[in-house]
N, CA, C and O atoms as a MOPAC input file, in Angstrom:
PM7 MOZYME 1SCF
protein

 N      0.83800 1    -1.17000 1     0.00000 1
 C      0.00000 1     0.00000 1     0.00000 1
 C      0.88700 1     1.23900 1     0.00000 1
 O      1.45300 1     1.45900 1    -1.07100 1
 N      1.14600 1     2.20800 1     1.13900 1
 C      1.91000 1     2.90600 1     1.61900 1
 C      3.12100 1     2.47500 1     2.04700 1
 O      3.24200 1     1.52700 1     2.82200 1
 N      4.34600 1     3.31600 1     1.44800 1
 C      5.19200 1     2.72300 1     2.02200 1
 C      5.67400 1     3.64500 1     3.21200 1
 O      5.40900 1     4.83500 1     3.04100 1
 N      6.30700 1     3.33800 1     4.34300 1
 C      6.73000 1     4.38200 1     5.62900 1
 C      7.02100 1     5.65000 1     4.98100 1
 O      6.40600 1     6.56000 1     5.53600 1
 N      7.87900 1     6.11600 1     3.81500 1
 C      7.98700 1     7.33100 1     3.98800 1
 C      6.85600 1     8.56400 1     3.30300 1
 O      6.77800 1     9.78500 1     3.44300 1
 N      6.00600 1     7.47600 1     2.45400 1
 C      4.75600 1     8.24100 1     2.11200 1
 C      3.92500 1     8.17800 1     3.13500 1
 O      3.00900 1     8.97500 1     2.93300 1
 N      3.72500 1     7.28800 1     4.72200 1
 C      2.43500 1     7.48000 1     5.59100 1
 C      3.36800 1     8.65600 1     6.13500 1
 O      2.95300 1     9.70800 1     5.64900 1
 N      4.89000 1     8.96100 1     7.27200 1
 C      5.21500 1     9.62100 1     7.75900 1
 C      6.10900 1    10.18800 1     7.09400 1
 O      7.05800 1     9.45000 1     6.83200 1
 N      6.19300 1    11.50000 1     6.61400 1
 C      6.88300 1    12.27700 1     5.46300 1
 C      7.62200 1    13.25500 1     6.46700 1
 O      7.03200 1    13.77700 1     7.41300 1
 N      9.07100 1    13.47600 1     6.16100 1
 C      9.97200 1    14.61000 1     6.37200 1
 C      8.97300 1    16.19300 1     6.61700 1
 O      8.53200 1    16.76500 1     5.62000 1
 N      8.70400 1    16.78300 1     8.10200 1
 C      7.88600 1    17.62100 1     7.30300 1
 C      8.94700 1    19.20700 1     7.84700 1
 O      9.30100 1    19.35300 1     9.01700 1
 N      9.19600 1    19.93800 1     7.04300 1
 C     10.16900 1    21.25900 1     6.79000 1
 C      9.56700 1    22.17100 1     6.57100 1
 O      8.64600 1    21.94300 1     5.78700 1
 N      9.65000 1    23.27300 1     6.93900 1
 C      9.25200 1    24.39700 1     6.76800 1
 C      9.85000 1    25.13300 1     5.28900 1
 O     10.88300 1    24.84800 1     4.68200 1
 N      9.06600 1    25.91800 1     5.03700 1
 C      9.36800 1    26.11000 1     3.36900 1
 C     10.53200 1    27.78900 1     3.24100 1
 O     11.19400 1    28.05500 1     2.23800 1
 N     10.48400 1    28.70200 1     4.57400 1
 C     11.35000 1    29.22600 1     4.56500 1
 C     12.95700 1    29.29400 1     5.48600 1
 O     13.61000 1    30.21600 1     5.97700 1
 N     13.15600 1    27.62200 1     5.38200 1
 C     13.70400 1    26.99500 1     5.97400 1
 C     15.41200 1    27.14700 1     4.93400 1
 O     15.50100 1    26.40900 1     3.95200 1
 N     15.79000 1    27.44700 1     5.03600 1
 C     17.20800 1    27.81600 1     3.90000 1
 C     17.99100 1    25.94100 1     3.76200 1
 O     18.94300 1    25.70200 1     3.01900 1
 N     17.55200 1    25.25100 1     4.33000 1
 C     17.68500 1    23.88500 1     3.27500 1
 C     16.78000 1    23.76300 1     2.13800 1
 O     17.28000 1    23.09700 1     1.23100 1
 N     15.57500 1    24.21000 1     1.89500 1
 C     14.61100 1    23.71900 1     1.62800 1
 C     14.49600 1    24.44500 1    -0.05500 1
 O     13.84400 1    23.85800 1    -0.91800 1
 N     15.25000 1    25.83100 1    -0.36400 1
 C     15.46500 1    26.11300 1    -1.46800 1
 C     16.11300 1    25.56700 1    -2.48800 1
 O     15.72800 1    25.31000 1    -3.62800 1
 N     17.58100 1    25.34900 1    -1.73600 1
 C     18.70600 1    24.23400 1    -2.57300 1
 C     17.81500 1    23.20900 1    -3.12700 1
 O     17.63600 1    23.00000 1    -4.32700 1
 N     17.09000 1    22.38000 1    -1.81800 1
 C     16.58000 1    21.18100 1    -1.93200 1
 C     15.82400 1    20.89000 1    -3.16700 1
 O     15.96800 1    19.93400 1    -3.92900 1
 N     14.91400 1    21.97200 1    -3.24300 1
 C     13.70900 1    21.67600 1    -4.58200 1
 C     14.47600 1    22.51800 1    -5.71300 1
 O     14.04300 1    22.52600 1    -6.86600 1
 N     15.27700 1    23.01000 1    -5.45700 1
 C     16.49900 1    23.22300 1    -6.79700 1
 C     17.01000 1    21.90000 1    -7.39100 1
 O     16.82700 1    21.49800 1    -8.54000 1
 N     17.64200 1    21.33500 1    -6.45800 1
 C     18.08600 1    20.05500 1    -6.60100 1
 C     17.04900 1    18.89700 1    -7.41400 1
 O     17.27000 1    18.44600 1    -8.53800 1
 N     16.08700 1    18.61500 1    -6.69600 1
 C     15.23700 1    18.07000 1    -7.24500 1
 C     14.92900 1    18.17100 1    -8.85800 1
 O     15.02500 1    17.27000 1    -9.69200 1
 N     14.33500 1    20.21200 1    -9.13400 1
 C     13.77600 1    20.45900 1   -10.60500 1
 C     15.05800 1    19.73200 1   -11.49500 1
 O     14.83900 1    19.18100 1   -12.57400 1
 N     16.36100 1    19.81100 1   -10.91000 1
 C     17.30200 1    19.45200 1   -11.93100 1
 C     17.68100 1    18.13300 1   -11.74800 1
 O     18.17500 1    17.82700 1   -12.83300 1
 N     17.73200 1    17.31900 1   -11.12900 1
 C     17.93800 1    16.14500 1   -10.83500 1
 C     16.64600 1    15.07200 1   -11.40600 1
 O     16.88300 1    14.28400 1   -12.32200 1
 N     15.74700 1    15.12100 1   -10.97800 1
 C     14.75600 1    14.49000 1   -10.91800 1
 C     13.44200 1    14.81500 1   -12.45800 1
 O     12.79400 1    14.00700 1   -13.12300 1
 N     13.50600 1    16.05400 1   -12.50500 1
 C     12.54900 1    16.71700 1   -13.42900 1
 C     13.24600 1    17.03900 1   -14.35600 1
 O     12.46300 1    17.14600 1   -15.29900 1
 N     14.31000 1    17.28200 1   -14.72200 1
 C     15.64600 1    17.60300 1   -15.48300 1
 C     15.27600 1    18.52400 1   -16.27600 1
 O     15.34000 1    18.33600 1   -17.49100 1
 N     14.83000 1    19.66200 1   -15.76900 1
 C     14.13700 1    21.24100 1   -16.02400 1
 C     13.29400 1    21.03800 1   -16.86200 1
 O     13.04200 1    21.88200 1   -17.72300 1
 N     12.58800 1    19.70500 1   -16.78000 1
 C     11.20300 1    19.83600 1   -17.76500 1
 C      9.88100 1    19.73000 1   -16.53400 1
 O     10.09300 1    19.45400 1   -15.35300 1
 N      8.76900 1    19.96200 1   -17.01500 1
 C      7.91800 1    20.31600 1   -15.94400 1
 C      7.40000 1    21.19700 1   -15.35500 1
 O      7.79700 1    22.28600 1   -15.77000 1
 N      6.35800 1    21.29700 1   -14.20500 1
 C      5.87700 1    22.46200 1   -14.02300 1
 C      6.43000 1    22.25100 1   -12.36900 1
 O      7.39800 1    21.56600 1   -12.04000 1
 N      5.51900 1    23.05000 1   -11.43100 1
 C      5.42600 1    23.15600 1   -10.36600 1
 C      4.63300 1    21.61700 1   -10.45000 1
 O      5.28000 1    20.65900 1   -10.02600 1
 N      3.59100 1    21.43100 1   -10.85400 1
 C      3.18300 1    19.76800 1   -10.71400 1
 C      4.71400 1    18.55500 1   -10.08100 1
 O      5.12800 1    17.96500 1    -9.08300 1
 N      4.96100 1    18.76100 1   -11.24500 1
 C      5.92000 1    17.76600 1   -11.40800 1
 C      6.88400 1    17.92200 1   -10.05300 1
 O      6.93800 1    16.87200 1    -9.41200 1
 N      7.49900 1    18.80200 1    -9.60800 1
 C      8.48500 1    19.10400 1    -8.58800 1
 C      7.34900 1    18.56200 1    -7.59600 1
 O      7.53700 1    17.42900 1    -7.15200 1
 N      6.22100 1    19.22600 1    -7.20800 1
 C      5.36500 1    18.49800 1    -6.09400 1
 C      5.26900 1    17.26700 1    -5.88800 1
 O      5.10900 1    16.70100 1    -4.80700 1
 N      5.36500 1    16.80900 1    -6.94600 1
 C      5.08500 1    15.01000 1    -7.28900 1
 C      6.50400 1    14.41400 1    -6.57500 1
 O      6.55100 1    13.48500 1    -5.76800 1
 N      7.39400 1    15.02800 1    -6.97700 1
 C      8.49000 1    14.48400 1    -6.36400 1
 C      8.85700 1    14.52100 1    -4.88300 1
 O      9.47200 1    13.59000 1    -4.36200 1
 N      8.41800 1    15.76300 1    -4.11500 1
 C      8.59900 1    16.47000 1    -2.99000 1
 C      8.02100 1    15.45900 1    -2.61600 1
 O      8.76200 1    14.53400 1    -2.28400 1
 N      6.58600 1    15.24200 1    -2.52500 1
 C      5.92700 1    14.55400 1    -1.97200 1
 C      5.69800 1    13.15500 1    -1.47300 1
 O      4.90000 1    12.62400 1    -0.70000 1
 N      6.98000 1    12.65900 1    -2.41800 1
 C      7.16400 1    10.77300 1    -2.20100 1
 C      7.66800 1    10.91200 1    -0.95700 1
 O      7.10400 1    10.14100 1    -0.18200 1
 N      8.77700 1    11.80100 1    -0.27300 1
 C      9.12800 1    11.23800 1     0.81900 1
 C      8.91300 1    13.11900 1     2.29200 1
 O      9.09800 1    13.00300 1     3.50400 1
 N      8.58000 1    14.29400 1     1.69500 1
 C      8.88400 1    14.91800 1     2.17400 1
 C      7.16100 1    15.79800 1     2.14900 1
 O      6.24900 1    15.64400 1     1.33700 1
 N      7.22200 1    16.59100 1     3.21400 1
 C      6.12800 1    17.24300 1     3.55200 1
 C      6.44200 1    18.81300 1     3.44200 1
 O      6.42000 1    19.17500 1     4.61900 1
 N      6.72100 1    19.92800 1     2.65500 1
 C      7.18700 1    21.18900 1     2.82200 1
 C      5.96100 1    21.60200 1     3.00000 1
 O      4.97400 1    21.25600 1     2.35100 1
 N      6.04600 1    22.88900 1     4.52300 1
 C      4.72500 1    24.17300 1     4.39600 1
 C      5.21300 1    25.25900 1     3.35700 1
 O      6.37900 1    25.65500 1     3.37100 1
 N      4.34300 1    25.69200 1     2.51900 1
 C      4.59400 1    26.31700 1     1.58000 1
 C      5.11100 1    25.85800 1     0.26700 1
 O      5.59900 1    26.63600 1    -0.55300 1
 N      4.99700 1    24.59800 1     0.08600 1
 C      5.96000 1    23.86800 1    -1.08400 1
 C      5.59300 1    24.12100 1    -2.47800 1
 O      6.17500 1    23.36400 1    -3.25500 1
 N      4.51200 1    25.26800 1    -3.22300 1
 C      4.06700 1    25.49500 1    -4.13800 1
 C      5.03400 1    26.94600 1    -4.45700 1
 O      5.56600 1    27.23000 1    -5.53000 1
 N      5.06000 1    27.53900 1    -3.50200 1
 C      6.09600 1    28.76300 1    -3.53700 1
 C      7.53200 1    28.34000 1    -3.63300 1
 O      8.40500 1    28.73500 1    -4.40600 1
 N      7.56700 1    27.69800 1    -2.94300 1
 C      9.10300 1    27.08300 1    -3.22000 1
 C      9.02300 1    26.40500 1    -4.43500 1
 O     10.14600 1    26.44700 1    -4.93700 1
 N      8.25700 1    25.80800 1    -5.14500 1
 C      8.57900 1    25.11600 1    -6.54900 1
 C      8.57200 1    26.26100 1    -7.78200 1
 O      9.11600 1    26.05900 1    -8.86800 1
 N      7.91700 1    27.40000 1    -7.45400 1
 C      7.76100 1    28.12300 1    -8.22700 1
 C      9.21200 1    29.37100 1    -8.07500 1
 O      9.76500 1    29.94100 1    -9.01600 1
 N      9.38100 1    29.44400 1    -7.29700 1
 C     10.87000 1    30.29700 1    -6.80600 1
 C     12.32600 1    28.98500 1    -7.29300 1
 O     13.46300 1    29.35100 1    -7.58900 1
 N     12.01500 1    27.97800 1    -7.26700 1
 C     13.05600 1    27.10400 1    -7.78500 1
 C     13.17600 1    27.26700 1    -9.24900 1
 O     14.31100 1    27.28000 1    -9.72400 1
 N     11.78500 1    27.43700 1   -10.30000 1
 C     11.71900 1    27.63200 1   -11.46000 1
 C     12.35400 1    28.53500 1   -11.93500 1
 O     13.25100 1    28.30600 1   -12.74800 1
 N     11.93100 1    30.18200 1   -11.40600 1
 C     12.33000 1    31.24200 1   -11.78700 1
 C     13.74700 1    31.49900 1   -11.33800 1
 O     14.47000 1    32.24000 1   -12.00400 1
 N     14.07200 1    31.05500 1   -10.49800 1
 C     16.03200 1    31.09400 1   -10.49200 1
 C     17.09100 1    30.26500 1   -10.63700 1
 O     18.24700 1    30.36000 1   -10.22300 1
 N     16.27800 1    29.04500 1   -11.58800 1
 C     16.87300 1    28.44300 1   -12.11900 1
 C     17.66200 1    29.12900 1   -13.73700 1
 O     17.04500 1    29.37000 1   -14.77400 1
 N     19.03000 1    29.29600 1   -13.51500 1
 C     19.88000 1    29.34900 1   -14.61900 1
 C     19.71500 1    28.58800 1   -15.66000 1
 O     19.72700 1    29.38100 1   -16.60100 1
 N     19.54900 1    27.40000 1   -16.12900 1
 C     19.53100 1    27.30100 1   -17.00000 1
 C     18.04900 1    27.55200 1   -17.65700 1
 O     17.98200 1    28.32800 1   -18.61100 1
 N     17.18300 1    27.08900 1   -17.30400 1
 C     16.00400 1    27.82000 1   -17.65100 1
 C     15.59200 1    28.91900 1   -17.81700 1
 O     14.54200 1    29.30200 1   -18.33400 1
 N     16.35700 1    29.42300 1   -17.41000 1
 C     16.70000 1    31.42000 1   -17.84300 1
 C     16.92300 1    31.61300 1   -19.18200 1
 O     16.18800 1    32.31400 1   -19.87700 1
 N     18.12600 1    30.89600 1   -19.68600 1
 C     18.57000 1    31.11200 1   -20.91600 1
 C     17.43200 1    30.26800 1   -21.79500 1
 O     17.32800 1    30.75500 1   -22.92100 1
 N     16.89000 1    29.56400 1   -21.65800 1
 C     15.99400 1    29.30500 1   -22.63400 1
 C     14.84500 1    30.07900 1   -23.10300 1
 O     14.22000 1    29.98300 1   -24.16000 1
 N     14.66300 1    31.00600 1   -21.93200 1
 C     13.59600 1    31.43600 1   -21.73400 1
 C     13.52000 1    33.29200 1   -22.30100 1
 O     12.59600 1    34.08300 1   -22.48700 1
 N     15.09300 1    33.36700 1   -22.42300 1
 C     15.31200 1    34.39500 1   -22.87500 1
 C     14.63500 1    34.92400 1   -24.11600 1
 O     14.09700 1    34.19500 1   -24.94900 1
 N     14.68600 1    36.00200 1   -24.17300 1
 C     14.08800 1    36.74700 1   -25.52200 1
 C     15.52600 1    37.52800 1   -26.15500 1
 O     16.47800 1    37.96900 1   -25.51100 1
 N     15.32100 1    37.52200 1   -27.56800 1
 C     16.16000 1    37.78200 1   -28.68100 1
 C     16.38400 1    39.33300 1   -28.52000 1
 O     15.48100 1    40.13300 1   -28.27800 1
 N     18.00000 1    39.71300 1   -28.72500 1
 C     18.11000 1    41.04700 1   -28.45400 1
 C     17.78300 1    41.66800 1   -29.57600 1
 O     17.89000 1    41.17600 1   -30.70000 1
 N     17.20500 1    43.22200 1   -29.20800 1
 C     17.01000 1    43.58000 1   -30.81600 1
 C     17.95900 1    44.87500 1   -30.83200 1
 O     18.17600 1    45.64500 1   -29.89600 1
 N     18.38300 1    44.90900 1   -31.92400 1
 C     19.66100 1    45.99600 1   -32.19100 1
 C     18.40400 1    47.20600 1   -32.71500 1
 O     17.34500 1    47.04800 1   -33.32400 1
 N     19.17300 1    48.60300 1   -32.09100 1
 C     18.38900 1    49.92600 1   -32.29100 1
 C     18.80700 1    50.24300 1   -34.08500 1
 O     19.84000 1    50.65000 1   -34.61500 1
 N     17.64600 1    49.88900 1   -34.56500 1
 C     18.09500 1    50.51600 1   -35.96700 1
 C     17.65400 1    52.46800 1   -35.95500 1
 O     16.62400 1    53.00500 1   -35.54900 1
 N     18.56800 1    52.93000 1   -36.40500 1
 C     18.40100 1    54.67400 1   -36.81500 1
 C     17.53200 1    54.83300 1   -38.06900 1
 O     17.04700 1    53.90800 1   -38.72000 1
 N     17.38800 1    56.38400 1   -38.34900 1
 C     16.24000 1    56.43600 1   -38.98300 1
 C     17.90400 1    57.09500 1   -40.45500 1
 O     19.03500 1    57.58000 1   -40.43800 1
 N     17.05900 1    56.70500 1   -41.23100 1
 C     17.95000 1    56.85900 1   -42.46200 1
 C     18.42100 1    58.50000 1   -42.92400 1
 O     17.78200 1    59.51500 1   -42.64400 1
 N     19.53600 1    58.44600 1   -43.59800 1
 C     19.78200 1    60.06300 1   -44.04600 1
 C     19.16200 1    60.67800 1   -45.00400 1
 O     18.80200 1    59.79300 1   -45.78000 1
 N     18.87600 1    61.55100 1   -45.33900 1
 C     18.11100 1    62.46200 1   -46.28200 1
 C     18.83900 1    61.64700 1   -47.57800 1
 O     18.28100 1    60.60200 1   -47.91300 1
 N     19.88400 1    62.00100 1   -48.22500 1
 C     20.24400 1    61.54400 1   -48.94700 1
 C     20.70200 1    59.90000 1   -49.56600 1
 O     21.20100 1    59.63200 1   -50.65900 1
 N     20.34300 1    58.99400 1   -48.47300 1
 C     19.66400 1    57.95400 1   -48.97000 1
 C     18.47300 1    57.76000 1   -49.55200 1
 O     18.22500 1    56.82600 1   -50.31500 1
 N     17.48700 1    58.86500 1   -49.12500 1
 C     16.19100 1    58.37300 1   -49.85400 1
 C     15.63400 1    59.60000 1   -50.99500 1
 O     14.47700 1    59.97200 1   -51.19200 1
 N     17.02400 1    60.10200 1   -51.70500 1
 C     16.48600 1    60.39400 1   -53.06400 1
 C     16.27200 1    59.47800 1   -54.19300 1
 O     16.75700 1    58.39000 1   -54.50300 1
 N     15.45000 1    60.20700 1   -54.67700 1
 C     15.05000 1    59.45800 1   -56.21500 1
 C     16.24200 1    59.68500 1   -57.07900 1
 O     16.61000 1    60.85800 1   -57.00700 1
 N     16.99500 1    58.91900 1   -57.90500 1
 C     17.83600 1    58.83700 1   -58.38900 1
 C     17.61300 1    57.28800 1   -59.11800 1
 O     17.36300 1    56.19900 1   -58.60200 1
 N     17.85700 1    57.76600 1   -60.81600 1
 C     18.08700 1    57.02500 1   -61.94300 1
 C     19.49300 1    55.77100 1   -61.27000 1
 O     20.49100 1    55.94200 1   -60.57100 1
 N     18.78400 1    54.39300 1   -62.02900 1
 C     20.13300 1    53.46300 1   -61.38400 1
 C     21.37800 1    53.57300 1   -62.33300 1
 O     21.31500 1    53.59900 1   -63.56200 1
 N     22.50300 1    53.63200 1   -61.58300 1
 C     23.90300 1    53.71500 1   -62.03200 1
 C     23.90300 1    55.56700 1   -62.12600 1
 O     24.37500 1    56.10800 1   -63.12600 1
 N     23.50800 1    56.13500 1   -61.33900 1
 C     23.69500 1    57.76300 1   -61.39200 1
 C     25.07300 1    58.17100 1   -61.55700 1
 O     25.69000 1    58.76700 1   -62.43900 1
 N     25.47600 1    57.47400 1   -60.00500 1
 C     26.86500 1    58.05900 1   -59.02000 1
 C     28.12000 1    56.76800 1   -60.09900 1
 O     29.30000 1    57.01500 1   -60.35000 1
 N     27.45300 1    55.65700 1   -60.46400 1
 C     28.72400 1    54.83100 1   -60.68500 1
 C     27.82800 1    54.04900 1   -62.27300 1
 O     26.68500 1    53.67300 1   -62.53700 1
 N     29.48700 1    54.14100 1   -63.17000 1
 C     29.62700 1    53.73800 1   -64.56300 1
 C     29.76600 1    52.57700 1   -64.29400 1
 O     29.73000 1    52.10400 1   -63.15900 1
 N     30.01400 1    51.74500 1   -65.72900 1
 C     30.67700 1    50.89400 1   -66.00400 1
 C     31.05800 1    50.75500 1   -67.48200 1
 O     30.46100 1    51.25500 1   -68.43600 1
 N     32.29400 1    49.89400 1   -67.50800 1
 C     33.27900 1    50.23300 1   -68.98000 1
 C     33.06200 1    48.70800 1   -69.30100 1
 O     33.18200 1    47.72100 1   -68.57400 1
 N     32.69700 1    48.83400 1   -70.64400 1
 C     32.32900 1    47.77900 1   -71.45200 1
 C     33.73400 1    47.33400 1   -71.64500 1
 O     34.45000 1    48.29500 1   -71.36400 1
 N     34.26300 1    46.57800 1   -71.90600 1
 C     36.06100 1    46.50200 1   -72.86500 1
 C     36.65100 1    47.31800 1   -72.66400 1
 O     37.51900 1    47.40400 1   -73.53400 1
 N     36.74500 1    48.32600 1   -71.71600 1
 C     38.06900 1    49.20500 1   -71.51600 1
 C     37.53200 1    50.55400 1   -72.65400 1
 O     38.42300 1    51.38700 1   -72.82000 1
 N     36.74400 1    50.72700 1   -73.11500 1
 C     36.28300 1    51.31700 1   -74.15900 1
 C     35.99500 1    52.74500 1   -73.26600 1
 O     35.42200 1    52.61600 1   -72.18500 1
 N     36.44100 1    54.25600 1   -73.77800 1
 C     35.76500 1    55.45400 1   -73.19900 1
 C     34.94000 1    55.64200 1   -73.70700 1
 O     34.22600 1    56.59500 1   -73.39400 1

């Protein structure tokens, strides 16, 4: 049925400074940064009892490093607004020739 550490579970307080590492440990160990807060609970819960353990799964998410970088958004470079004299009308080959055979 139950095994001992699911009837009597580890129970920790959630602003307990083991208890951050801990479900850090876990999202990457166990959940291997896939998952939600579900998933980390699921795990917490086989052998351990945290008060507050939804905040702590969700504070494990958001300062998790590598999930940062995935999560990142694309830098965008400041484009300027163009010079007057780029946007005249001008016939193509105005400013620059070209020589057939060396021919003037």
């Amino acid at each position: 049925m139950f095994s001992f550490d699911e009837k009597y579970p580890i129970i920790l307080r959630g602003d307990d400074l083991f208890v951050s590492p801990f479900v850090g440990w876990i999202y990457a160990t166990k959940c291997l940064h896939t998952g939600g807060v579900a998933s980390i609970l699921h795990h917490i819960r086989e052998h351990h009892f945290i008060i507050h353990a939804r905040r702590s799964a969700k504070k494990a998410i958001l300062n998790c490093l590598t999930c940062r970088k995935f999560r990142a958004k694309p830098a965008m470079e400041i484009t300027h607004p163009l010079h007057l004299f780029r946007l005249e009308n001008t016939p193509p080959f105005y400013y620059t020739g070209t020589d057939f055979a060396g021919l003037n």
